[in-house]
DSSP file (Angstrom, degrees, kcal/mol; ACC not computed):
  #  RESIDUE AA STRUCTURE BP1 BP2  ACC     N-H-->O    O-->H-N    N-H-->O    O-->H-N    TCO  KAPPA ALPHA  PHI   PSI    X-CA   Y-CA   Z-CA
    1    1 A X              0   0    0      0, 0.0    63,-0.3     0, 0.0     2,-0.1   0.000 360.0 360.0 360.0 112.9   11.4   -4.9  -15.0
    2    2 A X        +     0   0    0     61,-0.1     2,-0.2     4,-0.1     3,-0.0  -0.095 360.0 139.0-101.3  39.5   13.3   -2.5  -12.6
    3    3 A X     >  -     0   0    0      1,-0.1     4,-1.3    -2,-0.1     3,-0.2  -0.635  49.0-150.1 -79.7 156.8   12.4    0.4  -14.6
    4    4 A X  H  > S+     0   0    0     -2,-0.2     4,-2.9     1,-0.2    -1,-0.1   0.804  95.9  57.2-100.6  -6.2   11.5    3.3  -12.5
    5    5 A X  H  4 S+     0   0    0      2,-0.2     4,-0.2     3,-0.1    -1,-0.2   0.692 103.7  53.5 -64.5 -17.7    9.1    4.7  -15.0
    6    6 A X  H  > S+     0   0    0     -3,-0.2     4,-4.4     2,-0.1     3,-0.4   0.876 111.8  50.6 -80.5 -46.5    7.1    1.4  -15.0
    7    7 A X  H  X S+     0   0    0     -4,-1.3     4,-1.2     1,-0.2    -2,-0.2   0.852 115.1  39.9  -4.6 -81.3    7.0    1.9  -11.1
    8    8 A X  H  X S+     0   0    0     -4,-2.9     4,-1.5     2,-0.2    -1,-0.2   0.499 112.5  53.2 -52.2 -29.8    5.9    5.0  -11.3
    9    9 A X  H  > S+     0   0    0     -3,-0.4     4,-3.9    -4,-0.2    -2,-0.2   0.897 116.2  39.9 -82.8 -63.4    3.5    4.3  -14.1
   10   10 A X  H  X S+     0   0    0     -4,-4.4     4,-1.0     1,-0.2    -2,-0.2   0.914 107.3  61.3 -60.8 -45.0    1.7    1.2  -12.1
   11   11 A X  H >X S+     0   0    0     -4,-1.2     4,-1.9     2,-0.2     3,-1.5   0.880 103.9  58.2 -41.1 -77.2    1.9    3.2   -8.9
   12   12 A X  H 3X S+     0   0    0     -4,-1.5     4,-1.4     1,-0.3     5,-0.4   0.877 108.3  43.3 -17.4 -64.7   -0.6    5.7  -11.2
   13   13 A X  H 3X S+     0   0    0     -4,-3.9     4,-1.4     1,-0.2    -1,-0.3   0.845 105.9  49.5 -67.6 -25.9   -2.9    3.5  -11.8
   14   14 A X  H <X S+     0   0    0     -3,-1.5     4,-2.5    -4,-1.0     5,-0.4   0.859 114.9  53.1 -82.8 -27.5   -3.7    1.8   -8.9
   15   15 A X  H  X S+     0   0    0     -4,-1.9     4,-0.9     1,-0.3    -1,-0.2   0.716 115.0  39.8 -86.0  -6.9   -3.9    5.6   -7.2
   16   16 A X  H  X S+     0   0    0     -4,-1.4     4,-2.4     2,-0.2     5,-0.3   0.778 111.8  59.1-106.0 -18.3   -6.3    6.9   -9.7
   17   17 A X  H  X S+     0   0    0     -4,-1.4     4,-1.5    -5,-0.4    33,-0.3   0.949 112.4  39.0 -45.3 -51.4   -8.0    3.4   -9.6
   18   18 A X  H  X S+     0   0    0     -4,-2.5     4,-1.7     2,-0.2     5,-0.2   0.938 114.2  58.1 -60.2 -61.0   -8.6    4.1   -5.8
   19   19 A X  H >X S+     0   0    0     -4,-0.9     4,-2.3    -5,-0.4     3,-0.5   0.894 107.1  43.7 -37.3 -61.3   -9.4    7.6   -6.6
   20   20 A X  H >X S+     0   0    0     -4,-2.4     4,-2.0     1,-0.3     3,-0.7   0.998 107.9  59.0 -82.5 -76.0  -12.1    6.9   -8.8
   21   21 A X  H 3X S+     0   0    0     -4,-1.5     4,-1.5    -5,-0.3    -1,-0.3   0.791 107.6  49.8  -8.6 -47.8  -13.6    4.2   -6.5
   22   22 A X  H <X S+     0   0    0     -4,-1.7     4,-2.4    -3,-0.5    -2,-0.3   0.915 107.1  52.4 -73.3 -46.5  -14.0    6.7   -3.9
   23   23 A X  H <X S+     0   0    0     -4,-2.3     4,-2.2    -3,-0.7    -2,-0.2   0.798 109.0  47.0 -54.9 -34.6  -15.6    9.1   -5.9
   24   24 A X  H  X S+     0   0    0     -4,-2.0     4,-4.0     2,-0.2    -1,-0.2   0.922 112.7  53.0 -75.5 -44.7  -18.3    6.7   -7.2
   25   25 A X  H  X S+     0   0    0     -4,-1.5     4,-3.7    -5,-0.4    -2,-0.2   0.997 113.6  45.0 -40.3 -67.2  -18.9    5.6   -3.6
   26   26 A X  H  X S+     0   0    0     -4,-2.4     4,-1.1     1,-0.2    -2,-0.2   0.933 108.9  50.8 -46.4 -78.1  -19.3    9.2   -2.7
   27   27 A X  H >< S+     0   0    0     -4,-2.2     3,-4.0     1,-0.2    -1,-0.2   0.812 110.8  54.8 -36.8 -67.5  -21.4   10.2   -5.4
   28   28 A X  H >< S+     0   0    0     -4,-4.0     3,-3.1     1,-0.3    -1,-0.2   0.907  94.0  61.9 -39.1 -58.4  -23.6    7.2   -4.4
   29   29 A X  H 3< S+     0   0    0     -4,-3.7    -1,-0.3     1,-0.2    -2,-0.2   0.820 106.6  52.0 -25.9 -27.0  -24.1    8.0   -1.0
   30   30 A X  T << S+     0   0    0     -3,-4.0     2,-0.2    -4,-1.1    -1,-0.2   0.538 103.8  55.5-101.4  10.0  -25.9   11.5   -2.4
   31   31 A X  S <  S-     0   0    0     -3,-3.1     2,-0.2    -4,-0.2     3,-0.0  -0.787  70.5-143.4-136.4 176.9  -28.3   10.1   -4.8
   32   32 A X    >   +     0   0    0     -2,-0.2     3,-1.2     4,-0.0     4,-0.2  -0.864  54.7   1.3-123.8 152.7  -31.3    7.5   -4.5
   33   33 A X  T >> S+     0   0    0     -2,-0.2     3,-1.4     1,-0.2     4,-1.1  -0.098 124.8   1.6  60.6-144.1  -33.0    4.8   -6.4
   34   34 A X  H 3> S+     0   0    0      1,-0.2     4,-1.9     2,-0.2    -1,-0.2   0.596 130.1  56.1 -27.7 -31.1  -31.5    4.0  -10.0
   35   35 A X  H <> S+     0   0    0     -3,-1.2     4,-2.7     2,-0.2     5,-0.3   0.984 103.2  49.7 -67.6 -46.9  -28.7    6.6   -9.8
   36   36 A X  H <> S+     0   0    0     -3,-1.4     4,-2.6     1,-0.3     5,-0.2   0.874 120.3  45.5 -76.4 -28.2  -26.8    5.3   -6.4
   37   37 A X  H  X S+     0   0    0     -4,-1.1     4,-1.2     2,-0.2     3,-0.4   0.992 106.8  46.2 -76.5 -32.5  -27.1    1.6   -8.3
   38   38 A X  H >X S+     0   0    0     -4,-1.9     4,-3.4     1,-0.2     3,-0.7   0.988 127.1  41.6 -74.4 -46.7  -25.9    2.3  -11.8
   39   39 A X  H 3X S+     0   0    0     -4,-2.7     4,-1.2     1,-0.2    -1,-0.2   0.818 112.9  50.1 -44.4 -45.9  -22.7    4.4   -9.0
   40   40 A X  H 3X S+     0   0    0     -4,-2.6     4,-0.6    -3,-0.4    -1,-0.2   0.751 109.6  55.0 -91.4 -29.6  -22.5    1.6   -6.4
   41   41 A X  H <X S+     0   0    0     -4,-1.2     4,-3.3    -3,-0.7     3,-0.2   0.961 111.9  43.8 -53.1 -79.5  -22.0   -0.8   -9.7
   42   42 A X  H  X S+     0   0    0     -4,-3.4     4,-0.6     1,-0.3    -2,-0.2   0.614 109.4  51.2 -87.9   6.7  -19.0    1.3  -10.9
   43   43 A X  H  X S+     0   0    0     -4,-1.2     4,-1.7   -19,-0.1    -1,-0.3   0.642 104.2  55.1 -84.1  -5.3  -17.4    1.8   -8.0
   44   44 A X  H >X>S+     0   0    0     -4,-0.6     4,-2.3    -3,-0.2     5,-0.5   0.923 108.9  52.4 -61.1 -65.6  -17.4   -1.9   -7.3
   45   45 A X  H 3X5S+     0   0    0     -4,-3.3     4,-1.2     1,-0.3    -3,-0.1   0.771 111.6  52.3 -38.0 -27.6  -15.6   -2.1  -11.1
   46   46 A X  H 3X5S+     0   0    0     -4,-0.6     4,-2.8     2,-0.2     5,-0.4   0.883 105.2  50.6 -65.1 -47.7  -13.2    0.4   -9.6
   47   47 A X  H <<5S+     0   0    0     -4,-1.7    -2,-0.2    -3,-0.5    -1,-0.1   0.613 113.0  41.4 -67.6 -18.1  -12.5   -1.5   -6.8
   48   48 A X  H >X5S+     0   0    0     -4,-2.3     4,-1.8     3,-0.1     3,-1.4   0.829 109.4  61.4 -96.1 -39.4  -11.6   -4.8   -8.6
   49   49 A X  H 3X<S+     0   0    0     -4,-1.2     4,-2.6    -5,-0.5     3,-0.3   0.926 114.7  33.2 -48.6 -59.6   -9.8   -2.7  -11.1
   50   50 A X  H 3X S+     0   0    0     -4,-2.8     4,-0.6   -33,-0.3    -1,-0.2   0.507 110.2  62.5 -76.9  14.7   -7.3   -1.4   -8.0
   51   51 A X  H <> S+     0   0    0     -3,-1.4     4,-1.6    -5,-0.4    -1,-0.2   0.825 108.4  40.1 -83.0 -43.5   -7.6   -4.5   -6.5
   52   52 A X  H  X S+     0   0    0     -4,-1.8     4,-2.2    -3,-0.3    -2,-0.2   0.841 117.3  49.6 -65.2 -48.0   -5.9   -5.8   -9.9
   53   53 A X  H  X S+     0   0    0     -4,-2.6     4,-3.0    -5,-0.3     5,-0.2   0.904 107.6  56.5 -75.5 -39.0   -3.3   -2.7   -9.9
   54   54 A X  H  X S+     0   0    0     -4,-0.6     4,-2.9     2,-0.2     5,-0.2   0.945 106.4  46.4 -22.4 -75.3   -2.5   -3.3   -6.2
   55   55 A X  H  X S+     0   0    0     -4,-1.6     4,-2.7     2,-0.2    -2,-0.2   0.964 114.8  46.8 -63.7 -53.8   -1.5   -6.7   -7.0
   56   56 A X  H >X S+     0   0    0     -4,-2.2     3,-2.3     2,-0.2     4,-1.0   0.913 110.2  57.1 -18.2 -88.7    0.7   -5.3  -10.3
   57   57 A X  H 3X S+     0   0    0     -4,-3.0     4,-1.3     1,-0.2    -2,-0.2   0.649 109.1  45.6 -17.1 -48.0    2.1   -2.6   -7.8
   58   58 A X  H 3X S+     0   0    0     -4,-2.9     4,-6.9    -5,-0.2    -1,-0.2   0.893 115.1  46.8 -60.9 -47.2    3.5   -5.6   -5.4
   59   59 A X  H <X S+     0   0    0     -4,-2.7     4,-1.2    -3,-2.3    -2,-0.2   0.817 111.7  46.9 -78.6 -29.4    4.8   -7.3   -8.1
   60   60 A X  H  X S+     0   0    0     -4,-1.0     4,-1.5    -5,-0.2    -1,-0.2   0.735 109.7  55.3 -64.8 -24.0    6.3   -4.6   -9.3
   61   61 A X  H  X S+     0   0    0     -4,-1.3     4,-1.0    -5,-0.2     5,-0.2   0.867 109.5  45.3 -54.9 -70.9    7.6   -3.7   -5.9
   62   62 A X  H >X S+     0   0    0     -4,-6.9     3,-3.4     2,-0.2     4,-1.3   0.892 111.9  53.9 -58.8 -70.8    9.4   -7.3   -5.3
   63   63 A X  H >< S+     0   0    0     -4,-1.2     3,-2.7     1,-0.3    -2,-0.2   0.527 118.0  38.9 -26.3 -83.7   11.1   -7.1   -9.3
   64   64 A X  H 3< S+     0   0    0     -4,-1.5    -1,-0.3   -63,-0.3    -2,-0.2   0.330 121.4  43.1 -77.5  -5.7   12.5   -3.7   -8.2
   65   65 A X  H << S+     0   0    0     -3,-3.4    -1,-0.2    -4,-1.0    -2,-0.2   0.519  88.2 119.2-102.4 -30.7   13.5   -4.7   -4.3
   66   66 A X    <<  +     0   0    0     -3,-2.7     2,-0.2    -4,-1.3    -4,-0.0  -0.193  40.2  64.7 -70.9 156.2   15.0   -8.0   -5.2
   67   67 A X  S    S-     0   0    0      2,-0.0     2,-0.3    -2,-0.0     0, 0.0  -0.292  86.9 -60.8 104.4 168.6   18.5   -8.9   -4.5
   68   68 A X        -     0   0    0     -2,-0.2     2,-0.5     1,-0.0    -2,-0.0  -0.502  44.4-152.0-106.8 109.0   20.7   -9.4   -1.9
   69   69 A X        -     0   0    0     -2,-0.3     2,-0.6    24,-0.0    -2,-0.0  -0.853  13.0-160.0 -93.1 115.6   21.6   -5.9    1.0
   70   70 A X        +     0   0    0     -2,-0.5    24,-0.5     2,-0.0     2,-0.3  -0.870  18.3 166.4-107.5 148.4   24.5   -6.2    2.2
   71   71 A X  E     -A   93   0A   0     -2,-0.6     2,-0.9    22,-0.1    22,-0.3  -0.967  29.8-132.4-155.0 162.1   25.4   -4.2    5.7
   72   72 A X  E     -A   92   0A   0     20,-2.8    20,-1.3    -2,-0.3     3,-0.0  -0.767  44.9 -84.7-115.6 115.1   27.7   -4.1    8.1
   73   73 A X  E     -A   91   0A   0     -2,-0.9    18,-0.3    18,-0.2     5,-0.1   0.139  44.3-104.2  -1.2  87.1   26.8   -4.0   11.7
   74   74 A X        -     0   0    0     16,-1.5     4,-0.1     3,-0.2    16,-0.1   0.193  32.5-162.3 -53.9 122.5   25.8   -0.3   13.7
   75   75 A X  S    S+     0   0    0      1,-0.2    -1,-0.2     2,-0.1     3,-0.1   0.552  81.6  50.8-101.7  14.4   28.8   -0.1   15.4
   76   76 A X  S    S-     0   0    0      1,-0.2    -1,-0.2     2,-0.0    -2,-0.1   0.294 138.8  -3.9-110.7   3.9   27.3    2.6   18.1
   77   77 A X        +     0   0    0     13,-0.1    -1,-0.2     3,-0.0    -3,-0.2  -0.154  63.8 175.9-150.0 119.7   24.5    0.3   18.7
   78   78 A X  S    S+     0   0    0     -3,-0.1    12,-1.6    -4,-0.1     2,-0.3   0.409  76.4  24.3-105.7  -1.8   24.2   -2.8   16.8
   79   79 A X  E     +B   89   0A   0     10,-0.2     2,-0.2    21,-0.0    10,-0.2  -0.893  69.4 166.4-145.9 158.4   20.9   -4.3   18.7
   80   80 A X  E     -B   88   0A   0      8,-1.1     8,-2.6    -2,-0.3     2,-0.3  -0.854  42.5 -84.5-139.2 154.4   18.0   -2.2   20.9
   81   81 A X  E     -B   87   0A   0     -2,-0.2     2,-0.9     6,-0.2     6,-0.3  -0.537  38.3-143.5 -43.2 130.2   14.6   -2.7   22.3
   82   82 A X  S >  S-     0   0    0      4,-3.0     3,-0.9    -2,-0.3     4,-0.4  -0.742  70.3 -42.1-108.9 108.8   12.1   -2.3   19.9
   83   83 A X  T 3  S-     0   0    0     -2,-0.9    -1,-0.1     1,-0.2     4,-0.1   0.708 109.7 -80.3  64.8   3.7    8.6   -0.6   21.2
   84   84 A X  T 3  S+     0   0    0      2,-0.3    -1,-0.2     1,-0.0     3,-0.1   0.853 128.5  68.0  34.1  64.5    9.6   -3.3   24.3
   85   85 A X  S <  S+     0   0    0     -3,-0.9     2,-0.3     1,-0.3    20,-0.3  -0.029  96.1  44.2-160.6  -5.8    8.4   -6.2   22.8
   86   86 A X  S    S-     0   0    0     -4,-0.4    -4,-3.0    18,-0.1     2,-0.5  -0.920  73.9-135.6-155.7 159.9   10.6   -6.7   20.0
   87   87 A X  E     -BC  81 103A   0     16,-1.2    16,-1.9    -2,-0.3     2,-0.3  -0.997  20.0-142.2-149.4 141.0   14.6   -6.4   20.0
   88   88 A X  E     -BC  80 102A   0     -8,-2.6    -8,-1.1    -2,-0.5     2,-0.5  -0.620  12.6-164.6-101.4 145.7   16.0   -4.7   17.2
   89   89 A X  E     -BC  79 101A   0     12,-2.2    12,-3.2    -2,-0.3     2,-0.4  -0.997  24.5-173.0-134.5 128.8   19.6   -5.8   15.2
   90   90 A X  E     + C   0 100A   0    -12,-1.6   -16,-1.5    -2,-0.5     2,-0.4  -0.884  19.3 158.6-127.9 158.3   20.9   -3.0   13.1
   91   91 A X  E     -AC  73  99A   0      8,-4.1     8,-1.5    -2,-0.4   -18,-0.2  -0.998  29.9-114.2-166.8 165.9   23.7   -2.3   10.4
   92   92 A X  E     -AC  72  98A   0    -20,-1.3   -20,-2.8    -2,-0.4     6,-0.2  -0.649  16.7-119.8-108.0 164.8   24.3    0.1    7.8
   93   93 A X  E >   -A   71   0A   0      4,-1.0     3,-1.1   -22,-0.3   -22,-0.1  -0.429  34.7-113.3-129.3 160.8   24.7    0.0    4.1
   94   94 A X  T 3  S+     0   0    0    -24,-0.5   -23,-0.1     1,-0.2    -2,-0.0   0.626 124.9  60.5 -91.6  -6.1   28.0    1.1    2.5
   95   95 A X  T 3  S-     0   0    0      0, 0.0    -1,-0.2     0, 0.0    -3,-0.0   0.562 123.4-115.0 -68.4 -24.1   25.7    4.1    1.1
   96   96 A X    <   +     0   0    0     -3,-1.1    -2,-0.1     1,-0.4     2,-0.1   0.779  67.4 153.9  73.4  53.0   25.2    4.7    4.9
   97   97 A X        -     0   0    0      0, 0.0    -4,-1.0     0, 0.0    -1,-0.4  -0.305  47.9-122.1 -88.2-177.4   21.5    3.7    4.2
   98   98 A X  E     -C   92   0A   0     -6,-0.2     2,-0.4    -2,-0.1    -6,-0.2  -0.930  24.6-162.6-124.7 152.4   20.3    2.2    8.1
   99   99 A X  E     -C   91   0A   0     -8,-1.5    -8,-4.1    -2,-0.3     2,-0.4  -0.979   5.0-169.7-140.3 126.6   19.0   -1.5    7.9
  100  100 A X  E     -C   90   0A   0     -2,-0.4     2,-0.4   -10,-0.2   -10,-0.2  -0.963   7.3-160.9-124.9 147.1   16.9   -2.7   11.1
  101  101 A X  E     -C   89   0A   0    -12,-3.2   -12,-2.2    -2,-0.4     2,-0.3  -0.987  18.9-144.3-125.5 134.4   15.9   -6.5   11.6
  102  102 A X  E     -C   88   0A   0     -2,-0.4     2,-0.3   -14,-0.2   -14,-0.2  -0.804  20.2-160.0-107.0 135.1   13.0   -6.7   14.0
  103  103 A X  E     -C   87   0A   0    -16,-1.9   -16,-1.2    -2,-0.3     2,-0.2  -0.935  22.9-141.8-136.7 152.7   13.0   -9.6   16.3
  104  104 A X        -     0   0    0     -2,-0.3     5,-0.2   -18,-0.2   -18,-0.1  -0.403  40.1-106.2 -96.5 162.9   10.8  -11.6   18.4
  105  105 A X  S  > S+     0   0    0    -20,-0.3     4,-1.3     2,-0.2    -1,-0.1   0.898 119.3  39.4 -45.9 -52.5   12.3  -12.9   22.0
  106  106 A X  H  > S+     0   0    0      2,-0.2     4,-1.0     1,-0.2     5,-0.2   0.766 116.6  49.1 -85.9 -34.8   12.8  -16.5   21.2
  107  107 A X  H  4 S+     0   0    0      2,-0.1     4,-0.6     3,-0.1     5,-0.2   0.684 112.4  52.7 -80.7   4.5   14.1  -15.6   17.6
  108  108 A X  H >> S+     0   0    0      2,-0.2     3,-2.6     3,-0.1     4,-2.3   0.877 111.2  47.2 -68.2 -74.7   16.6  -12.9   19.5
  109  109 A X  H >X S+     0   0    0     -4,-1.3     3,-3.3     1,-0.3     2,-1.0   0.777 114.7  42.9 -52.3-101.9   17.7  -15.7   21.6
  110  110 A X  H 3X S+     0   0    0     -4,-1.0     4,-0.8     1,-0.4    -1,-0.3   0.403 113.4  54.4 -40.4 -14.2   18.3  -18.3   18.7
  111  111 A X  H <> S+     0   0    0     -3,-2.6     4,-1.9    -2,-1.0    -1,-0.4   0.752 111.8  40.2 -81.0 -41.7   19.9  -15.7   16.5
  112  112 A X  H <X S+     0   0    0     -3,-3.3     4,-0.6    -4,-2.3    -2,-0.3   0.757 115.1  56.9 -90.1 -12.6   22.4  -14.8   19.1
  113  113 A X  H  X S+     0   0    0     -4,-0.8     4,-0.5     2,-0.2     3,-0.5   0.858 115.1  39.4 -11.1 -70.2   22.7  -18.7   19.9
  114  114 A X  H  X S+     0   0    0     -4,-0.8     4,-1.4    -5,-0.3    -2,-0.2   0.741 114.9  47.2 -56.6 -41.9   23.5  -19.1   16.5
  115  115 A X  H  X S+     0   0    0     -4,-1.9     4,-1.9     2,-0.2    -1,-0.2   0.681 111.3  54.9 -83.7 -28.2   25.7  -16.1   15.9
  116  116 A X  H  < S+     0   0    0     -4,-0.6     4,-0.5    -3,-0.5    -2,-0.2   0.538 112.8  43.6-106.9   1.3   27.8  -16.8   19.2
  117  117 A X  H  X S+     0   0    0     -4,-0.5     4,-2.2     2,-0.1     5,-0.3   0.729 109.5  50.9 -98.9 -40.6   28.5  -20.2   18.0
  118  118 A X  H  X S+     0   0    0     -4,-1.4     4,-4.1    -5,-0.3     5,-0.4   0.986 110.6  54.0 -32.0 -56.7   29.3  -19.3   14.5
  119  119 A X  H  X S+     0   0    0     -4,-1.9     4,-5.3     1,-0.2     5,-0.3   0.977 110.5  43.9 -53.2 -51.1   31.8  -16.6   16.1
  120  120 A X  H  > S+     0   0    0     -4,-0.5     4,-3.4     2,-0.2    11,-0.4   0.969 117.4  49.6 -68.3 -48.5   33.8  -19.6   18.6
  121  121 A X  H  X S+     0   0    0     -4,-2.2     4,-1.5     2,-0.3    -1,-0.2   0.988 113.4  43.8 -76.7 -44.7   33.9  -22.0   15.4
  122  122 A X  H  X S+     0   0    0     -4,-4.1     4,-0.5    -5,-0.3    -2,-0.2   0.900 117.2  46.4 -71.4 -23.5   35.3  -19.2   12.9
  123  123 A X  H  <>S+     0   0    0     -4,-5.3     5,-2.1    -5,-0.4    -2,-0.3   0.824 105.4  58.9 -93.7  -0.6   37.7  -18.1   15.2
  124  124 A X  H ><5S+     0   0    0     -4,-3.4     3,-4.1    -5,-0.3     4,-0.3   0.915 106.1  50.3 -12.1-106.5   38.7  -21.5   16.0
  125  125 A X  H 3<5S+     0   0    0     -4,-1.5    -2,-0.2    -5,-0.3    -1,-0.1   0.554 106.0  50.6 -40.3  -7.6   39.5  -22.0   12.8
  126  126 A X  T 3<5S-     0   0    0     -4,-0.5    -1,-0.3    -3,-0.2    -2,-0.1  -0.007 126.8 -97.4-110.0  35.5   41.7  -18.9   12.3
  127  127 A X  T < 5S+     0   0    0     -3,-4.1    -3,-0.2     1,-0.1    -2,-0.2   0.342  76.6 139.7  94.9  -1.2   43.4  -20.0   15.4
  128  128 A X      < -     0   0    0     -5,-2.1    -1,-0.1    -4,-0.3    -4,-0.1   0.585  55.4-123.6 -50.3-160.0   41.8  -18.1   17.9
  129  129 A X  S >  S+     0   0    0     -3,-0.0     3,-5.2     3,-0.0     4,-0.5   0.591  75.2 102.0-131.0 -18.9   40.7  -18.7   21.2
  130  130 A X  T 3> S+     0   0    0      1,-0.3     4,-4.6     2,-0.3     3,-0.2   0.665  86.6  52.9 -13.0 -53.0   37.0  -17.8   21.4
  131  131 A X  T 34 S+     0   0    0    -11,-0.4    -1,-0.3     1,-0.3   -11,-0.0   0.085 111.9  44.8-101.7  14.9   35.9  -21.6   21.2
  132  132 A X  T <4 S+     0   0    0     -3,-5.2    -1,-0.3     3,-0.1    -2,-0.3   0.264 108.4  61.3-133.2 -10.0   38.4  -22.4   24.2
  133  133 A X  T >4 S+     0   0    0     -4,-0.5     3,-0.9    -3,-0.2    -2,-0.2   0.968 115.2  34.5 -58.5 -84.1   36.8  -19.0   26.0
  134  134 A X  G >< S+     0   0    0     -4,-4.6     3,-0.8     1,-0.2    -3,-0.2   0.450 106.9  61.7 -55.0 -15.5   33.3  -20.8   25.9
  135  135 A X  G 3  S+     0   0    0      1,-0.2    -1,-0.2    -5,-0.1     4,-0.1   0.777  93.6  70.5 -85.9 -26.0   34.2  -24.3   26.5
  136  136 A X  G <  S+     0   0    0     -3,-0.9    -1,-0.2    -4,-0.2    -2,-0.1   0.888  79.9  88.9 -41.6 -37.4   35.6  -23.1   29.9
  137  137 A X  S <  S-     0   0    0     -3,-0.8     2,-0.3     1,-0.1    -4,-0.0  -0.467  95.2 -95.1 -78.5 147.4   31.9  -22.4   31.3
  138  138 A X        -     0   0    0     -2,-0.1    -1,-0.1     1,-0.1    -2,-0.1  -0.458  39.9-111.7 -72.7 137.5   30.4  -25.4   32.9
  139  139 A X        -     0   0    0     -2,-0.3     2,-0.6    -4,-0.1    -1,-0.1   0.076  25.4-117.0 -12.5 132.5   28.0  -27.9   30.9
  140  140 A X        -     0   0    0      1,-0.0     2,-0.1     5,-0.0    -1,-0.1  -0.895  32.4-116.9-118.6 152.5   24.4  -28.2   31.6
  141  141 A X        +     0   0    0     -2,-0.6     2,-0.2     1,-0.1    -1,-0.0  -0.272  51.0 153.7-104.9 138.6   23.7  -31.5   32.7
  142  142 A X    >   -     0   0    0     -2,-0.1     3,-1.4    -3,-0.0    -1,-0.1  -0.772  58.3 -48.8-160.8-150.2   21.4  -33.2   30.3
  143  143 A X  T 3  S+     0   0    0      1,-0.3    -2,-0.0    -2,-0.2     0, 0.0   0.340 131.1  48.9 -72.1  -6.2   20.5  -37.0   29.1
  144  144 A X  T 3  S+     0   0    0      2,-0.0    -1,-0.3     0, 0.0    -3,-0.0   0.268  91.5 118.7-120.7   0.1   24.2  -38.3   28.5
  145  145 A X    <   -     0   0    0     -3,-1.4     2,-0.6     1,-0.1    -4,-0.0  -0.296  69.8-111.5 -66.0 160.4   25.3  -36.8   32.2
  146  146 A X        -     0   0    0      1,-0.0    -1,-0.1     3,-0.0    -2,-0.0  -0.810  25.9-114.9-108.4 136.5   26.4  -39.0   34.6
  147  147 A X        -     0   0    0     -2,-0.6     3,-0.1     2,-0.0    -1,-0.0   0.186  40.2 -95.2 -51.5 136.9   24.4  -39.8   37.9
  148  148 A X        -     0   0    0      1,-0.1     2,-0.4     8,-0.0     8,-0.0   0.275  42.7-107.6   5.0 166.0   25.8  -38.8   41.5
  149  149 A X        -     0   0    0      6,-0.0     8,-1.1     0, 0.0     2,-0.3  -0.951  39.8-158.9-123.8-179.9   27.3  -41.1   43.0
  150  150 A X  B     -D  156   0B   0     -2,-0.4     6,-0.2     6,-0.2     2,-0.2  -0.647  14.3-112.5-147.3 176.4   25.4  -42.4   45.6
  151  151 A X    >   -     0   0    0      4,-2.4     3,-3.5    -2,-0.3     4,-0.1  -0.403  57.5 -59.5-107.1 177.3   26.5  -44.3   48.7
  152  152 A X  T 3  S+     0   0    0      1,-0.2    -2,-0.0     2,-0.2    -1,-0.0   0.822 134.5  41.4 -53.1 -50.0   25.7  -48.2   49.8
  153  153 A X  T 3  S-     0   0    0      2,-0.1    -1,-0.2     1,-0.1     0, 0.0   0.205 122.6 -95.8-126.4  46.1   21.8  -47.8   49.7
  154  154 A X  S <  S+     0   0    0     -3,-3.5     2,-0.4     1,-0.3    -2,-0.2   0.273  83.1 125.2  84.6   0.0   21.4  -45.5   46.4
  155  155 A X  S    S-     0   0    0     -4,-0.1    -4,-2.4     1,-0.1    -1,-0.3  -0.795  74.7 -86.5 -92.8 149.7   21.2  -42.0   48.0
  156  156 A X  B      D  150   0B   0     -2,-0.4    -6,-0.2    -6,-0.2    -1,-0.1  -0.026 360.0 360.0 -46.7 118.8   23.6  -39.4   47.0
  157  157 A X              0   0    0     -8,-1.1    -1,-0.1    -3,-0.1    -7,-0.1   0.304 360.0 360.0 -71.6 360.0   26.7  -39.6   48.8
């Protein structure tokens, strides 16, 4: 349901759920014997109750989040360091919301792997030249290369 009065509504509960948990806590801390259990009792009942509204709140969260952002690449800086750990790709929403995807090193690297081969094969195919740019750089030598050639008694010529 992506009403935003149901949102709003679960949002309520879980915060007076929490609220009231805290209060009972509190109020135990100040008293002794029978009072601080019958207290310590119903803020445990508070605490699975927003434990319960929590989980609502989430669900209510994905319903109202789902679907598909589309954005177009920051064209004054479309990737950053993040915190220097982390490398940032950004783009913007046609609202001119800002959209960051946060990235690890190895998923940087395999995203731009991925993205710079994507690029050479679609422009290939609208005739470009991209995928005759890249082929230009030499090969790395792998399991199908073929050996030196090597001189009369097998060393490298």
């Amino acid at each position: 349901m992506n009403n935003p009065d149901h949102l709003f509504t679960v949002a309520a509960e879980f915060a007076q759920a929490t609220g009231n948990a805290e209060r009972f806590h509190a109020r135990a801390a100040s008293v002794t014997g029978d009072d601080r259990i019958v207290l310590t009792q119903k803020a445990s009942d508070w605490e699975a109750i927003a434990a319960r509204r929590r989980e609502q709140l989430r669900a209510a969260l994905r319903e109202a989040l789902r679907g598909t952002l589309i954005a177009e690449p920051d064209t004054e800086q479309p990737a950053a360091l993040w915190r220097r750990r982390h490398v940032e790709v950004r783009a913007r929403t046609d609202d001119g919301s800002r959209v960051r995807v946060r990235c690890t090193p190895a998923q940087a690297v395999a995203l731009g792997t991925a993205l710079i081969g994507l690029a050479a094969l679609t422009d290939q195919l609208g005739g470009g030249v991209l995928g005759e740019t890249i082929a230009t750089f030499p090969p790395t030598l792998g399991p199908t290369a073929e050996p030196e050639a090597s001189g009369e008694n097998g060393e490298p010529a």
